[in-house]
C-alpha positions in Angstrom: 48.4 36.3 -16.5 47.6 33.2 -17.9 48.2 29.8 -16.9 47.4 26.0 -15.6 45.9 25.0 -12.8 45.1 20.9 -11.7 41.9 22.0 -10.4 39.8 25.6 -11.1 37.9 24.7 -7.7 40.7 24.0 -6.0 43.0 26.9 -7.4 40.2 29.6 -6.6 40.1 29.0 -3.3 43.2 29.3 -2.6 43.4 32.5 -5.1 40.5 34.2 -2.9 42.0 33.8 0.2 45.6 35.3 -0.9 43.8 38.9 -1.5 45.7 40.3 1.2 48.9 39.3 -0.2 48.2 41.0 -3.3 46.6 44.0 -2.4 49.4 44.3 0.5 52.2 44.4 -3.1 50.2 46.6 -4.9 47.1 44.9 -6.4 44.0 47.1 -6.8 41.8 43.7 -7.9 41.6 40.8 -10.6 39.0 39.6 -12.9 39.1 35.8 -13.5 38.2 33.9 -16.1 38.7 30.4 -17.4 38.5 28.6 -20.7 35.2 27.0 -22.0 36.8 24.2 -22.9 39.1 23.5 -20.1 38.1 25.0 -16.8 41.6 24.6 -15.6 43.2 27.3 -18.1 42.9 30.7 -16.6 43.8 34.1 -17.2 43.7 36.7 -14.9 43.3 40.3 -15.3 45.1 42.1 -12.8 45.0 45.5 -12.0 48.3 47.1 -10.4 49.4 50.3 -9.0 52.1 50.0 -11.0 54.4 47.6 -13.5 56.9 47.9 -10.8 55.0 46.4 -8.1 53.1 44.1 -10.6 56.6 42.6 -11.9 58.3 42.7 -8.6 55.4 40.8 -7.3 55.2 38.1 -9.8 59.1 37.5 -9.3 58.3 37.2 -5.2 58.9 34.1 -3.1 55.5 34.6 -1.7 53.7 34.6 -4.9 55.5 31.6 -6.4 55.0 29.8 -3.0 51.2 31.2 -3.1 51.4 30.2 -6.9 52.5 26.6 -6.4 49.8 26.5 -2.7 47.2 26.9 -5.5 48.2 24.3 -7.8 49.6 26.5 -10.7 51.1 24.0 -13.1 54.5 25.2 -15.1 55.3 28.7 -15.4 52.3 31.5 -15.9 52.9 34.0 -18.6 52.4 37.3 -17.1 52.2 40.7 -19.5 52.3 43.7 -17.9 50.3 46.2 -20.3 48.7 49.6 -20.1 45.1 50.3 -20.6 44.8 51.6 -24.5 41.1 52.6 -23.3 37.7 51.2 -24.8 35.7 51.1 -27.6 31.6 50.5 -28.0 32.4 47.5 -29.5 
């Protein structure tokens, strides 16, 4: 998922303490990270049990309510992907 936030600081909290909510739809955990140049662009990796769950929850009232909690400006572009695997580099 990737997205706008007012403020990263702000937004994380919020984010952090709303782990319940996502592991409670499905979420297995997240890796954060935010743009160099603008702290407030994020993208989130998220890790799902499934794209069910993962597109159900995105579409929930609680995470658009958790969403807006945080500070999330607009509409976040989610893609729900499989893991293609890794490569050395």
């Amino acid at each position: 998922s990737r997205f706008k936030v007012r403020d990263y600081d702000a937004w994380r909290e919020v984010f952090v303490s709303k782990a319940d909510l996502r592991k409670e739809n499905g979420c297995n955990g997240t890796h954060i990270f935010f743009n160099v140049e603008d702290k407030n662009e994020v993208t989130i990796n998220f890790q799902w049990e499934s794209a069910e769950q993962a597109l159900a929850f995105f579409e929930s009232d609680a995470a658009r309510a958790a969403m807006q909690e945080a500070g999330v400006i607009g509409r976040p572009d989610h893609w729900i992907v499989e893991d293609g695997g890794r490569t050395a580099n």
